[in-house]
GUGU-634307 format. One line per 5 residues: number of its first residue (from 1); their letters; for each residue y, x, z of N, C-alpha, C. Coordinates in nm, 2 decimals, always signed. Each point is the difference from the previous one (the first is absolute). Layout:
NUM> a> Y,X,Z,Y,X,Z,Y,X,Z; ... .
//
This chain:
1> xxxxx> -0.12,+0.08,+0.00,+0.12,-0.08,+0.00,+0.12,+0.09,+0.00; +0.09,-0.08,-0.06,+0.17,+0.12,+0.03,+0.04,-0.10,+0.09; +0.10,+0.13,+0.08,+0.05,-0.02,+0.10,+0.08,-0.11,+0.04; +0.03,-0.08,-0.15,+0.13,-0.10,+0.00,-0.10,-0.12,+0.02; -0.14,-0.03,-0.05,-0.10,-0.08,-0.02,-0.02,+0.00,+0.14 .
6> xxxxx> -0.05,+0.12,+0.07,-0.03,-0.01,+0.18,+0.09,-0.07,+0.05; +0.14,+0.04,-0.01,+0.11,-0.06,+0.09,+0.01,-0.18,-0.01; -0.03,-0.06,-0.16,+0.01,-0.15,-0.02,-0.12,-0.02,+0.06; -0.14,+0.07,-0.01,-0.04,-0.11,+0.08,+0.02,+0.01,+0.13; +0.07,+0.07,+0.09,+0.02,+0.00,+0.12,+0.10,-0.05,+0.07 .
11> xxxxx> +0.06,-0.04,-0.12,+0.08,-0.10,+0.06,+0.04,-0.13,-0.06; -0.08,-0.06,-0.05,-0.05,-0.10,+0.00,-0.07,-0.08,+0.09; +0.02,-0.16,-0.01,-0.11,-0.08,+0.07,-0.09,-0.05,-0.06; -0.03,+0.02,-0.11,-0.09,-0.09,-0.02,-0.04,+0.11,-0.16; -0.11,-0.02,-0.01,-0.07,+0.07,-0.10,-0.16,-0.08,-0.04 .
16> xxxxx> +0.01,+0.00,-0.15,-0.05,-0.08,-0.10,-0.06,+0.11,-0.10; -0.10,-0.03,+0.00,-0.08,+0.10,-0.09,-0.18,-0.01,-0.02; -0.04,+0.00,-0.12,-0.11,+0.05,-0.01,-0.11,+0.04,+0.10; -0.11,-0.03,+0.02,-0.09,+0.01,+0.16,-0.04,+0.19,-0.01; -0.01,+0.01,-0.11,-0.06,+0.17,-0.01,+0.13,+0.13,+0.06 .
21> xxxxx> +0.10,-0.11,-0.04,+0.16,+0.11,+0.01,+0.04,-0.02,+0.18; -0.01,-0.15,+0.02,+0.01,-0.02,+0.10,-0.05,+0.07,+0.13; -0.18,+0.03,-0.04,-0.04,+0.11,+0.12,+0.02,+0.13,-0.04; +0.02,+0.03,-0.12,+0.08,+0.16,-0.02,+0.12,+0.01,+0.05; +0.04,-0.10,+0.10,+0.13,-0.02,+0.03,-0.01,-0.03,+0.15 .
26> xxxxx> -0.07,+0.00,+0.04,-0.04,-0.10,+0.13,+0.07,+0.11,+0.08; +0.04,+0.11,+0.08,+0.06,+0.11,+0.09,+0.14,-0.08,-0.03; +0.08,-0.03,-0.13,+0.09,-0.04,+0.00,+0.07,-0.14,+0.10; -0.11,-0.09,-0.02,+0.00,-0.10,+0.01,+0.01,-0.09,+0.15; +0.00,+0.07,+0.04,+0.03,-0.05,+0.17,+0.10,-0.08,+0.01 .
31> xxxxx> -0.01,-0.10,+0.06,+0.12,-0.10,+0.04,+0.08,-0.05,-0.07; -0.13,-0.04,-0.14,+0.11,-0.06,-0.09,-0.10,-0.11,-0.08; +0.05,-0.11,-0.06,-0.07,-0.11,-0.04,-0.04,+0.08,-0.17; -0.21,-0.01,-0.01,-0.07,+0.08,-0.11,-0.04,-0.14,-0.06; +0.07,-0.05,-0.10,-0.03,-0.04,-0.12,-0.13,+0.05,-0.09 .
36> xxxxx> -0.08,-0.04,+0.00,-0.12,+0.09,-0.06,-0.10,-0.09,-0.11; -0.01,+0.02,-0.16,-0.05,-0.05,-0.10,-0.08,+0.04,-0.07; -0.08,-0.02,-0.09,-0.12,+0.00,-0.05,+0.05,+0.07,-0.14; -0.10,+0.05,-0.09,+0.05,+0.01,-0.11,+0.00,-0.17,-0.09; +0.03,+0.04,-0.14,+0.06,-0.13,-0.06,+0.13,-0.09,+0.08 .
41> xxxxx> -0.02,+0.05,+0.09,+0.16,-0.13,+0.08,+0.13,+0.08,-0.01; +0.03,+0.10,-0.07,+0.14,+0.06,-0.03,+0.12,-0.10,-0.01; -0.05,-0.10,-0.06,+0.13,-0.09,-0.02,+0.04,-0.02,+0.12; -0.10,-0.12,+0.06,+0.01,-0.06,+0.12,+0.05,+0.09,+0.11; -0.05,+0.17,+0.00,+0.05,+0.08,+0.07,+0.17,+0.02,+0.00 .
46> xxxxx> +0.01,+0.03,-0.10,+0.16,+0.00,-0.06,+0.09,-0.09,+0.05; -0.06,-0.13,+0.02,+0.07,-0.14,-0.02,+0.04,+0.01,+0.19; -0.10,+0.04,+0.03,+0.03,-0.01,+0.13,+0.08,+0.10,+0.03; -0.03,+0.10,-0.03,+0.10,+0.10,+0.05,+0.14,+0.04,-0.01; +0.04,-0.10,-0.13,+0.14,-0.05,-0.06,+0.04,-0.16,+0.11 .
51> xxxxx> -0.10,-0.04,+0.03,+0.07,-0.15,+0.12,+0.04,+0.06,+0.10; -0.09,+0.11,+0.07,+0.07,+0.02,+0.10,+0.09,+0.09,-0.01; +0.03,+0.07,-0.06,+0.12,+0.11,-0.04,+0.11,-0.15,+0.00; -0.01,-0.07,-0.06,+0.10,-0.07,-0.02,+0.06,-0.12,+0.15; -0.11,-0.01,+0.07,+0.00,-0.03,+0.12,+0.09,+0.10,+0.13 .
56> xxxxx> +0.00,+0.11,-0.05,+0.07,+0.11,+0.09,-0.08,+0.07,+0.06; -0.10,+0.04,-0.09,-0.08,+0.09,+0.10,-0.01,+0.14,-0.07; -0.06,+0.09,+0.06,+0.04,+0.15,-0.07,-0.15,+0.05,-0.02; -0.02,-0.05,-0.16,-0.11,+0.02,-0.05,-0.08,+0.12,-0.04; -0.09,+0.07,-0.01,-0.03,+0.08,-0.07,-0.14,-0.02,-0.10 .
61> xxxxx> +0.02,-0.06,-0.13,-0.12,+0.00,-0.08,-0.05,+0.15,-0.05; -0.13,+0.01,+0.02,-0.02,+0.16,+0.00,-0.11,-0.01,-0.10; -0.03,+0.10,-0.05,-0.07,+0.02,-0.12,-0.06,+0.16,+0.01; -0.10,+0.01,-0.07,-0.03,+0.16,-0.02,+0.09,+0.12,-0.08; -0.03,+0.10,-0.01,+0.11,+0.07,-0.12,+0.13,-0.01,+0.02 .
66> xxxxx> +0.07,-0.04,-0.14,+0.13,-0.05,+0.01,-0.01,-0.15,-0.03; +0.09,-0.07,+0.05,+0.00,-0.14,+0.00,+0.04,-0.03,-0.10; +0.02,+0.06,-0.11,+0.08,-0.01,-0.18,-0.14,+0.05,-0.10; -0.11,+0.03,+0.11,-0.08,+0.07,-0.14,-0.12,-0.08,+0.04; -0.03,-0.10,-0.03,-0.09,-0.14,+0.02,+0.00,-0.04,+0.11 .
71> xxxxx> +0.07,+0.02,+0.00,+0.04,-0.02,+0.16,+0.08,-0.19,+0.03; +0.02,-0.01,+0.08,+0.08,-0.16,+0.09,+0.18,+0.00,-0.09; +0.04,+0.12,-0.01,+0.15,-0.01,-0.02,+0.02,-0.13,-0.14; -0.10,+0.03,-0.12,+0.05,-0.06,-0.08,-0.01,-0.18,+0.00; -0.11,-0.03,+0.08,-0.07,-0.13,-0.01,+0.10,-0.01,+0.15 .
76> xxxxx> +0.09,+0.03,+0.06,+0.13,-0.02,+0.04,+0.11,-0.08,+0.01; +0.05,+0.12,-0.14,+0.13,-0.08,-0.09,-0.06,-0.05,-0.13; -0.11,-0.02,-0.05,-0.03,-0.11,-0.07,+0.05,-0.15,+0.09; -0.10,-0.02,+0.11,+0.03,-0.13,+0.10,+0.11,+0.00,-0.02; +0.10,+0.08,+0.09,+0.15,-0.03,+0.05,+0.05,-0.05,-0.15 .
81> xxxxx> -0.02,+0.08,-0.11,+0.07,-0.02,-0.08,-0.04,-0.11,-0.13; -0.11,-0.04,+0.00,-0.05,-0.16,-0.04,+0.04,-0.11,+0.12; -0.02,+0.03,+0.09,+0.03,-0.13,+0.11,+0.08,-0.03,+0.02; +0.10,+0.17,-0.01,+0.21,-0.07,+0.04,+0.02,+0.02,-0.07; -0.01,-0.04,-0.14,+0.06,+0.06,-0.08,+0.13,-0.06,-0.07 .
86> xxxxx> +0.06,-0.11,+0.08,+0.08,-0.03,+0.02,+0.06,+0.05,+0.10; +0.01,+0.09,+0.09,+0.07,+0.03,+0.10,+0.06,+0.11,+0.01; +0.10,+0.05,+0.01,+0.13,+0.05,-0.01,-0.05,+0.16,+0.12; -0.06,+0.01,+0.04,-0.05,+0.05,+0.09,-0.15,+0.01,+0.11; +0.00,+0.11,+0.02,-0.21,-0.01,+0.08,+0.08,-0.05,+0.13 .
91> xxxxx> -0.10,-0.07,+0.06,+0.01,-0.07,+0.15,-0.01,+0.11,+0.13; -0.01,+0.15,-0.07,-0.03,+0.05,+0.10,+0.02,+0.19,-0.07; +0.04,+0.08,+0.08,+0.01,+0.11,-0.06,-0.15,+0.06,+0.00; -0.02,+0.09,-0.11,-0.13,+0.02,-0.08,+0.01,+0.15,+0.01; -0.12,+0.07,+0.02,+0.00,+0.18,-0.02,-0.11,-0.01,-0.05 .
96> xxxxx> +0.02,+0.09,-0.11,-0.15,+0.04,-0.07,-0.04,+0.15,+0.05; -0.05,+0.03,+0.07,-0.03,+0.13,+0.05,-0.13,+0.10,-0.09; +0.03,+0.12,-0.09,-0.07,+0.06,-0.01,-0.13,+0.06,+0.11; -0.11,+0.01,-0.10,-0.13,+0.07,+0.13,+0.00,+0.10,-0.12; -0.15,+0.07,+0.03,-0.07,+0.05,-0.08,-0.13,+0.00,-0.06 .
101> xxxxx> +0.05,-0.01,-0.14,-0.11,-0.09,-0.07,-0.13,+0.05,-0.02; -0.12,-0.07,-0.05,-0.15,+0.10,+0.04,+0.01,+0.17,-0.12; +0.06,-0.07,-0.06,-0.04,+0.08,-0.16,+0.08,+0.12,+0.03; +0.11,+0.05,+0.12,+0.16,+0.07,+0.03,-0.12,+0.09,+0.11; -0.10,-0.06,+0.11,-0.09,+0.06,+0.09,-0.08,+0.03,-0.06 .
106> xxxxx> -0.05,-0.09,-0.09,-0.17,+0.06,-0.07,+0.07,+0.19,-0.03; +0.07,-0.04,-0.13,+0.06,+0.08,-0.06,+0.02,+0.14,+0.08; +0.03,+0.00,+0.09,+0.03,+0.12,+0.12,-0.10,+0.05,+0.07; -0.10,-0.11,+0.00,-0.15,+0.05,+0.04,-0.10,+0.11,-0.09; +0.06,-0.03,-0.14,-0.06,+0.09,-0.06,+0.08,+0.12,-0.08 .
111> xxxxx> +0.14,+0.00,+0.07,+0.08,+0.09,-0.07,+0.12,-0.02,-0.05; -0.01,-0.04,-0.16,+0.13,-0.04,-0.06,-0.06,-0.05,-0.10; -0.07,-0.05,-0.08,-0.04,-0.09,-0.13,+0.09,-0.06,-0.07; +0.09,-0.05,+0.10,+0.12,-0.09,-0.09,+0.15,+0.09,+0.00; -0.01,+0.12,-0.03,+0.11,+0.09,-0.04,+0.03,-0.03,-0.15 .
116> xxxxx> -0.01,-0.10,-0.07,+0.01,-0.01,-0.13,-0.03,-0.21,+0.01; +0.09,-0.03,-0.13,-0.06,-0.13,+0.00,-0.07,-0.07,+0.01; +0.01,-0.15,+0.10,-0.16,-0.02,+0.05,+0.03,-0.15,-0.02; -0.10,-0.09,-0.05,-0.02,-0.12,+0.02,-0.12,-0.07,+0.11; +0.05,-0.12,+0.08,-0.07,-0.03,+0.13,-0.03,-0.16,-0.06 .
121> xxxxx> -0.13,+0.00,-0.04,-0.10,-0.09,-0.06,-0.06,-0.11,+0.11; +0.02,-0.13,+0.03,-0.08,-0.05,+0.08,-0.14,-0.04,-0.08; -0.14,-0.01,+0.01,-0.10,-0.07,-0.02,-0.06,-0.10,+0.03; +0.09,-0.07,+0.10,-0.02,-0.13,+0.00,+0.06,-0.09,-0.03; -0.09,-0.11,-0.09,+0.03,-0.07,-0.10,-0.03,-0.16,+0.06 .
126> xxxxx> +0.04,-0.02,+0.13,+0.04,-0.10,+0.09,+0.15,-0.11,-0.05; +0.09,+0.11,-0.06,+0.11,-0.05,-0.01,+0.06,+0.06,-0.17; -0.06,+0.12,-0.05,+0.06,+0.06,-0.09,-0.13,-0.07,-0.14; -0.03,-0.03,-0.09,-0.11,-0.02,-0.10,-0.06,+0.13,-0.03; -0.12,+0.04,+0.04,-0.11,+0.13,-0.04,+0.05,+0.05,-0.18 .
131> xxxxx> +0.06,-0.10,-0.08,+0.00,-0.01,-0.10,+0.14,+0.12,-0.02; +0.09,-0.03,+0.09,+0.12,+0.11,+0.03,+0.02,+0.14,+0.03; -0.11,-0.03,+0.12,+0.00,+0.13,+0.07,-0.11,+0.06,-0.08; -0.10,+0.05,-0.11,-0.05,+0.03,-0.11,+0.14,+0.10,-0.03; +0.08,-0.14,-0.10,+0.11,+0.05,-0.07,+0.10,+0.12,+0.07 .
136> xxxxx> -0.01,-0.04,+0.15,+0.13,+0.09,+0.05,-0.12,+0.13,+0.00; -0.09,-0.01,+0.06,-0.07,+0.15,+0.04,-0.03,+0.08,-0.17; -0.01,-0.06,-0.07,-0.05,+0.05,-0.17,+0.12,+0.11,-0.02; +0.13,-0.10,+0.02,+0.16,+0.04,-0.01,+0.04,+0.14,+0.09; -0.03,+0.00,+0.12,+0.01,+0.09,+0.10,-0.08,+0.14,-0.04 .
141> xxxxx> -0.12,-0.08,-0.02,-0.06,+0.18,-0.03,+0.02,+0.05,-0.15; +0.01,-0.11,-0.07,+0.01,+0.07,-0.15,+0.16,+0.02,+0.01; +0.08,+0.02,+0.09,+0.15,+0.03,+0.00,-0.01,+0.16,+0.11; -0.13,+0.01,+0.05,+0.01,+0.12,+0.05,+0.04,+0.03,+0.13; +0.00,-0.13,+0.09,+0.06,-0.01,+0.13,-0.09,+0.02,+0.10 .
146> xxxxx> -0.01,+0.08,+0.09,-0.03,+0.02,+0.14,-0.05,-0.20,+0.02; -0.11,+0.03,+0.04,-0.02,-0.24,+0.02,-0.10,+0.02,+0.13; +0.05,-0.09,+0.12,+0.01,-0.05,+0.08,-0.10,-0.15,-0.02; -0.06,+0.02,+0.15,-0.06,-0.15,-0.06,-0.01,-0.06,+0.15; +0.08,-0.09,+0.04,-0.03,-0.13,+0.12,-0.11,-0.11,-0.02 .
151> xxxxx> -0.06,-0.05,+0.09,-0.07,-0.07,+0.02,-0.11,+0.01,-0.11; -0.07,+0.12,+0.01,-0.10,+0.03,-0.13,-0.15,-0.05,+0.01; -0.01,-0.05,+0.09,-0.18,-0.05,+0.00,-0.05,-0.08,+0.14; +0.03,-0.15,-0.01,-0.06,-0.11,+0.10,-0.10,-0.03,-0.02; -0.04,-0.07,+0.11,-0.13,-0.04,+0.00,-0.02,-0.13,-0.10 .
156> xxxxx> +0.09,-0.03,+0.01,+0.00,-0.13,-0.16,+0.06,+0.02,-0.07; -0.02,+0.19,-0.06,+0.03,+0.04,-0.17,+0.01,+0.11,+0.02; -0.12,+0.01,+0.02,-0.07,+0.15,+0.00,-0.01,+0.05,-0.10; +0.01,-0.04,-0.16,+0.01,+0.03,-0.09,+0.15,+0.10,-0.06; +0.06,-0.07,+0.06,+0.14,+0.02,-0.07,+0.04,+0.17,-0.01 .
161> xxxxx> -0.06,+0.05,+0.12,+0.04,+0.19,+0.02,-0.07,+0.00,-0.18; -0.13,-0.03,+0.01,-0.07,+0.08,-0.11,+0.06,-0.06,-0.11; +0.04,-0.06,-0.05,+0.06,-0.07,-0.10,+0.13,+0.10,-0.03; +0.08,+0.01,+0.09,+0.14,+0.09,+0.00,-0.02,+0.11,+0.02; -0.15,+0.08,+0.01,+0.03,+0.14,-0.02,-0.14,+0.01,-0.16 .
166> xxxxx> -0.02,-0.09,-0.07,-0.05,-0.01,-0.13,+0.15,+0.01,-0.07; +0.11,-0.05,+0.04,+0.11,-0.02,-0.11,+0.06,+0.16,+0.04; +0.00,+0.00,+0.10,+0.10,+0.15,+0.02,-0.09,+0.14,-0.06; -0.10,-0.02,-0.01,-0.09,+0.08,-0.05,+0.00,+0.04,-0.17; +0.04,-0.11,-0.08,+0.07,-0.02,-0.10,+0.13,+0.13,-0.07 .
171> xxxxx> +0.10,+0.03,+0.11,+0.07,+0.06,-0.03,+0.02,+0.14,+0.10; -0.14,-0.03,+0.07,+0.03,+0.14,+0.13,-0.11,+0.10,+0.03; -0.04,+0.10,-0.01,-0.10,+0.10,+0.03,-0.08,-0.04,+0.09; -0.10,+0.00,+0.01,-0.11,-0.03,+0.09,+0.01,+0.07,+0.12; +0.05,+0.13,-0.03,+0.04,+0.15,+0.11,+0.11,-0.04,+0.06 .
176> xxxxx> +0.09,-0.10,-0.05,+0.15,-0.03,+0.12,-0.02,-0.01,+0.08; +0.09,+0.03,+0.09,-0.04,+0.03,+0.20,+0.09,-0.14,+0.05; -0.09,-0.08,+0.09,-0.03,-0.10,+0.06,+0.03,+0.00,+0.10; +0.11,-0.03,+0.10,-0.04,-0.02,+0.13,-0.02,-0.14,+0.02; -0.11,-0.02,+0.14,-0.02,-0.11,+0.04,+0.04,-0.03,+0.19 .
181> xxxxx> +0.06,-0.05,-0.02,+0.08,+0.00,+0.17,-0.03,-0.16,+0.09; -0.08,-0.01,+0.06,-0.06,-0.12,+0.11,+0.08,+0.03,+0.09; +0.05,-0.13,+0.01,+0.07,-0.03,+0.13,+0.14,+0.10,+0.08; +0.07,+0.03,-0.13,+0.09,+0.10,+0.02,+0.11,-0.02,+0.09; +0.02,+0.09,+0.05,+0.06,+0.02,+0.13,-0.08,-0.06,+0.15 .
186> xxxxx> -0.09,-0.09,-0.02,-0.02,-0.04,+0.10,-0.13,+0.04,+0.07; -0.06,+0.00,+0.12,-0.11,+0.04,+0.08,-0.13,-0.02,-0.08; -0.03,+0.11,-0.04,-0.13,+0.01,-0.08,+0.03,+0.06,-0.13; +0.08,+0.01,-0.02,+0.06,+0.06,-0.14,-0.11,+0.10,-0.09; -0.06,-0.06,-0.13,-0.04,+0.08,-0.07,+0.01,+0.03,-0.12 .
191> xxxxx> +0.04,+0.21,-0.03,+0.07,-0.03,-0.13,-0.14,+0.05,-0.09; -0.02,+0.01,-0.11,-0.10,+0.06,-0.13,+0.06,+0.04,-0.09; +0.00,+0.14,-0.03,+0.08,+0.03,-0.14,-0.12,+0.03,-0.06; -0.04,-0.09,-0.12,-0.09,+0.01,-0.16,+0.08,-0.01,-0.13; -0.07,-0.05,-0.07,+0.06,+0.01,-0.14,-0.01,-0.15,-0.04 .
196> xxxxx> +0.03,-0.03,-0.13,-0.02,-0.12,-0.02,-0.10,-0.04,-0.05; -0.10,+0.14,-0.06,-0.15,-0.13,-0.04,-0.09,+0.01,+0.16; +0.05,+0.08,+0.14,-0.09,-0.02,+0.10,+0.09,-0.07,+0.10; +0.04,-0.13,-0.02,+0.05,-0.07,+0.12,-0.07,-0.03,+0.04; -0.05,-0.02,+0.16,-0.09,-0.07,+0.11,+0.02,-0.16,-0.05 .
201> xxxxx> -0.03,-0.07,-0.11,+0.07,-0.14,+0.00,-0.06,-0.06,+0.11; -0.11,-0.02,+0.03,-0.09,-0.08,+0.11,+0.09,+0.04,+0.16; +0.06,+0.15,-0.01,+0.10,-0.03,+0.13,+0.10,-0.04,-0.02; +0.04,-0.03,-0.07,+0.17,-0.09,-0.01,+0.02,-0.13,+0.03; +0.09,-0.07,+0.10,-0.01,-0.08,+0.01,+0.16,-0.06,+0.02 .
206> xxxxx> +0.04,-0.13,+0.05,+0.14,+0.01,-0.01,+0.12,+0.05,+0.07; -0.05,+0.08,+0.10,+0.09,+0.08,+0.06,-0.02,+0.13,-0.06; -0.06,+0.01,-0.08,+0.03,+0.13,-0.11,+0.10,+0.05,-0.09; +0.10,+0.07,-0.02,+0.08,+0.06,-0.05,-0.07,+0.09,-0.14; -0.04,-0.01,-0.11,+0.01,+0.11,-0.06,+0.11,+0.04,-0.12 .
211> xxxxx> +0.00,+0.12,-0.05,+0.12,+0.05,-0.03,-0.10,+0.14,-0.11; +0.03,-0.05,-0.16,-0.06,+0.07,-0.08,+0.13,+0.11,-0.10; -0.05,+0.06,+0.06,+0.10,+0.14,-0.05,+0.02,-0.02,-0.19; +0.14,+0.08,-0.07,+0.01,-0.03,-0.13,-0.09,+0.13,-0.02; +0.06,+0.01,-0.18,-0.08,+0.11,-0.10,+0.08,+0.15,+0.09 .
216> xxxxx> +0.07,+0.00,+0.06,-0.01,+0.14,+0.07,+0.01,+0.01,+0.13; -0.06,-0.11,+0.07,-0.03,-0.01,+0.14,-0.11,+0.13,+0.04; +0.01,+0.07,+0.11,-0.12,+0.10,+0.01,-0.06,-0.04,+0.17; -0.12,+0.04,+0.05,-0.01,+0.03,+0.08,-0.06,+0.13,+0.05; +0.05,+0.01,+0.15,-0.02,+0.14,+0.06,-0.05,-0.03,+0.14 .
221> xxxxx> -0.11,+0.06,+0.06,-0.04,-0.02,+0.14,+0.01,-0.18,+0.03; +0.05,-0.03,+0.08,-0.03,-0.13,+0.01,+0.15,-0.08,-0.02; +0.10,+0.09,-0.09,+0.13,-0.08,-0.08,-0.04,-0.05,-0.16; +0.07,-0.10,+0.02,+0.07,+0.00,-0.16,+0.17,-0.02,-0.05; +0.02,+0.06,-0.13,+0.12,+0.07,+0.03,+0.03,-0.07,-0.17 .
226> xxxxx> +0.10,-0.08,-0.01,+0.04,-0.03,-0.15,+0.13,+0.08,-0.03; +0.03,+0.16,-0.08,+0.10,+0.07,-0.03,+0.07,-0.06,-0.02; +0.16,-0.06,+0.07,+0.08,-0.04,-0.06,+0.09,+0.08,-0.14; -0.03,+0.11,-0.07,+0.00,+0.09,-0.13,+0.14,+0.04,+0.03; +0.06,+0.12,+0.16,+0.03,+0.09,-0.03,-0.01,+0.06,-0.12 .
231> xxxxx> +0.09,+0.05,-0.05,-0.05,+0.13,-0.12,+0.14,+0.09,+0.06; -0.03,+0.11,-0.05,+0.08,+0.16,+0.02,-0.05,+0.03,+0.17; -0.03,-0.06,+0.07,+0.00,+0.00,+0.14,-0.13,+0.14,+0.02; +0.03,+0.09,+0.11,-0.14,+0.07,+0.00,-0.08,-0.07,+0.14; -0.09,+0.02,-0.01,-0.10,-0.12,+0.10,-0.10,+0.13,+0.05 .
//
């Protein structure tokens, strides 16, 4: 968490969040009213957490990562701003507070990978059409980008990792260096640096981070390092 994230929820009353975030949060949470939801209820989560803000209470909707990177922020000011959208003003002053996002930690776990342009690919096709995310990942690697992949293999679409590393395979060395990062930053943390035709796919699961290096990504010892192309420089 950054330090500005620690301090809102600490001073706050009332905190609204996700059940998994919630006990990764629970030290926080003392003496204060824990709103706590299921997956699929994001709306409903939202909805509530905008009534009582609006009621005068000093809210904190909390989210994993950054709260802008799939995060609660945008399904937010969508509401506020379909619901009031006649109104001249929010009912209540609003902070979007940066965290840090998985792909900013994975990434640091294994070095530097994303020193060069990088696209952050979700795989689940809950909300986005599989038919898309094809298109975006085809786009990303045949464009040569450092790619990032969220939510890459549930238990109801267990398919989808192997599907998205058939397309990236397409335009990317089988030798590309791979990191795979479980559960980054948090208690248990495990990172894997392979390549791209030996990913553990059977270990990946949705708290998995992986992050597939471009055409001059290298690795060394247990980094990987994408040159941001210095030239004249002596190294």
């Amino acid at each position: 968490m950054t330090v500005r994230a620690r301090e809102a929820v600490e001073k706050s009353d009332t905190v609204v969040g996700y059940s998994t975030y919630i006990r990764l949060a629970k030290t926080l949470l003392r003496d204060k009213e824990v709103i706590s939801t299921g997956m699929t209820t994001e709306v409903e989560r939202c909805r509530e957490a905008i009534r009582l803000a609006a009621e005068g209470r000093v809210v904190a909707l909390i989210s994993s990562g950054d709260p802008g990177i799939y995060g609660m922020a945008g399904l937010v000011l969508e509401l506020l701003g379909v619901e009031g959208q006649n109104e001249t003003a929010l009912p209540f002053d609003l902070e979007i507070i940066p965290g840090v996002p998985a792909v900013c930690s994975a990434a640091a776990s294994l070095g530097a990978p994303l020193m060069h342009d990088f696209a952050v690919i979700s795989l689940s096709n809950l909300l986005t059409p599989w038919k898309l995310i094809e298109k975006r990942l085809g786009l990303a690697a045949e464009g040569d980008f450092v790619i990032s992949l969220y939510n890459p293999r549930s238990k109801g679409r267990p398919e989808n990792l192997a599907k998205a590393l058939e397309i990236v395979r397409l335009h990317r060395d089988g030798g590309t260096p791979v990191g795979v990062v479980k559960d980054s930053a948090r208690e248990g943390e495990r990172i894997t640096v392979t390549t791209l035709k030996d990913i553990p796919v059977e270990d990946v699961d949705m708290t998995t981070i992986i992050i597939i290096g471009n055409s001059k990504s290298f690795a060394f010892l247990n980094y990987i390092v994408t040159p941001r192309g210095y030239k004249g420089k002596r190294l």
